[in-house]
N, C-alpha and C positions, 0 to 999 in steps of 0.2 A: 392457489398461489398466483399473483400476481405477478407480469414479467418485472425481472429485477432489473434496477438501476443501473447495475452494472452487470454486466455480462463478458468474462474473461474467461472463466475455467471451464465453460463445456456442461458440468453439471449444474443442476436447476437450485439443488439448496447449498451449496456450496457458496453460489454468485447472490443468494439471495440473502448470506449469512453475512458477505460484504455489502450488501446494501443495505441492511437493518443493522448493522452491530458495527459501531465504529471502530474498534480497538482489533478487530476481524480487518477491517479495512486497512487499518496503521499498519499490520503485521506485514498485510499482503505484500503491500506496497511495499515494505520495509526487508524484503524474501527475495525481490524483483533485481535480482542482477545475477549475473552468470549463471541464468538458467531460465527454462522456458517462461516466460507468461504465466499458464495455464497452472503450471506446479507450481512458481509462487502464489501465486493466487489462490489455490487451493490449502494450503500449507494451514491457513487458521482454521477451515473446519475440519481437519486432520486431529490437528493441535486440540480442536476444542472436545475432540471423541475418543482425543488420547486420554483429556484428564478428565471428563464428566465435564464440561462449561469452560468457559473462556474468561475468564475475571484478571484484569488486571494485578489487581491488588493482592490477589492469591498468587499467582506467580511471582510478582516480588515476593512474596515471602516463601517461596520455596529453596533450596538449596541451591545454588545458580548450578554445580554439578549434577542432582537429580534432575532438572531441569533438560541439561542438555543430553541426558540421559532419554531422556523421554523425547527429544527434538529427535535424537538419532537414530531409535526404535525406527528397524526395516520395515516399509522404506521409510529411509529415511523424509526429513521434511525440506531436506537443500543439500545439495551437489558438494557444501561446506557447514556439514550438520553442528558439526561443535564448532567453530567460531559465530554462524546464523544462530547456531543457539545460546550463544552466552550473551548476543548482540540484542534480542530479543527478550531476552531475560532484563539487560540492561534498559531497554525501550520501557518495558512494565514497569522499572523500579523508576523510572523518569515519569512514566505517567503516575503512581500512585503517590510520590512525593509533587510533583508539582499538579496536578491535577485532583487528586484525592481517588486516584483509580477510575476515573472519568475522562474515556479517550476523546470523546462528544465536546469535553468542555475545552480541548485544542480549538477548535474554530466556533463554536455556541457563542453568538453575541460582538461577536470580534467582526467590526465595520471597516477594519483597514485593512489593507492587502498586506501591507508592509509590516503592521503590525503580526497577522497570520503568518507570514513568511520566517519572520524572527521566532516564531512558536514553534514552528513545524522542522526547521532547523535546527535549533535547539534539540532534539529528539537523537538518542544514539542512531548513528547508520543513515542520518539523512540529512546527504551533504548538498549544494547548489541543486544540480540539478533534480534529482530524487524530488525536493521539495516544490520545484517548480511545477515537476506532474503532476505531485500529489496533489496540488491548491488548482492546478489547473483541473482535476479530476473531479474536487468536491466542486469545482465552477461546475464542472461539462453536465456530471453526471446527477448530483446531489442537490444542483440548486445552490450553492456555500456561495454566493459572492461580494464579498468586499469590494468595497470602491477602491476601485485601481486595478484589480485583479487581472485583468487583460497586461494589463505591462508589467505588473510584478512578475507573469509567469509567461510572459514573450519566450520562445516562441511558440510553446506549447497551448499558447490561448489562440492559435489560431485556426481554419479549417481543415489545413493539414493533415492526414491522419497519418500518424508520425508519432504515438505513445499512446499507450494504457490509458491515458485520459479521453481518446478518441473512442474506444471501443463499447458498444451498447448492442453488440450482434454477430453472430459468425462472422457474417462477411465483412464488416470492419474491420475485423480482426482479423482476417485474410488481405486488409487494405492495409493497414499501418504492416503487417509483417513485407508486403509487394514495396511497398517506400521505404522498409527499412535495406529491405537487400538493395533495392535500386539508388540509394542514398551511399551503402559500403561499397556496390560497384564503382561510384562515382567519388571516392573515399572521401566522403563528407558523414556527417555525423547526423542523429537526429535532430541535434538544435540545429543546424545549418538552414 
């Protein structure tokens, strides 16, 4: 195994399942609030060994209540298992209608930032900033960058390690958690 792209959760295929599988990635990312990093992040290869595979397009068609049935199964997969899970259900049916179950083809071919930005927003659960990580994250970590993409996702495009888009290592991610307290001591915010 090859070191993964992205490195958040601790385990080796878990981080490796966000960095090959993009709809693994959208999930993550999409898990990522009121509650640690490492468990949302981990939350899609949970998801993906709860149901045999991870497909888009199968989840939209499942029952959105079996669904979150399967989200809540101890432990659960979020701190707020049945709303993260009917939100996540809505994500899938968002990607299978507008993409054809193809989470890849969010950003595949797409040269403008702004145009990326309107896409990834578009997406149940990912409001301003959310979307700004997440494009600054396919920049940091993936390679994804549109022209513009440094200012569409200001401030998060910058050296700062100050969000999930920063982290490619324990210790990163011992960096952005040091800036994030030292940022709430100082009650300023991550964009800040």
């Amino acid at each position: 195994m090859t070191t993964p792209a992205i490195r958040v959760t601790g385990i080796d295929e878990a981080d490796e399942l966000l960095s090959t599988d993009p709809l693994a990635l959208v999930i993550g990312m999409l898990l990522d609030q009121q509650i640690p990093m490492e468990w949302a992040f981990k939350g899609p290869a949970t998801l993906r060994d709860r149901l045999g595979g991870l497909d888009a397009t199968a989840i939209a068609a499942m029952d959105p209540d079996a669904f979150v049935a399967v989200f809540a199964t101890k432990p659960a997969l979020h701190r707020f298992p049945a709303s993260m899970g009917r939100r996540t259900h809505e994500l899938c049916v968002h990607i299978t209608d507008t993409y054809g179950g193809d989470a890849a083809a969010i950003w595949t071919g797409v040269d403008d930032a702004d145009e990326l930005m309107t896409r990834v927003r578009a997406m149940p659960g990912y409001g301003d900033e959310k979307s700004r990580i997440f494009v600054a994250m396919l920049a940091k970590r993936l390679g994804v960058r549109p022209a513009g993409w440094e200012q569409a996702t200001a401030p998060f495009s910058d050296d700062q390690p100050r969000s999930v888009a920063d982290i490619d290592s324990p210790e990163s991610l011992a960096r952005v958690r040091e800036w994030k307290k030292a940022m709430k001591a100082k009650g300023r915010s991550k964009a800040d």
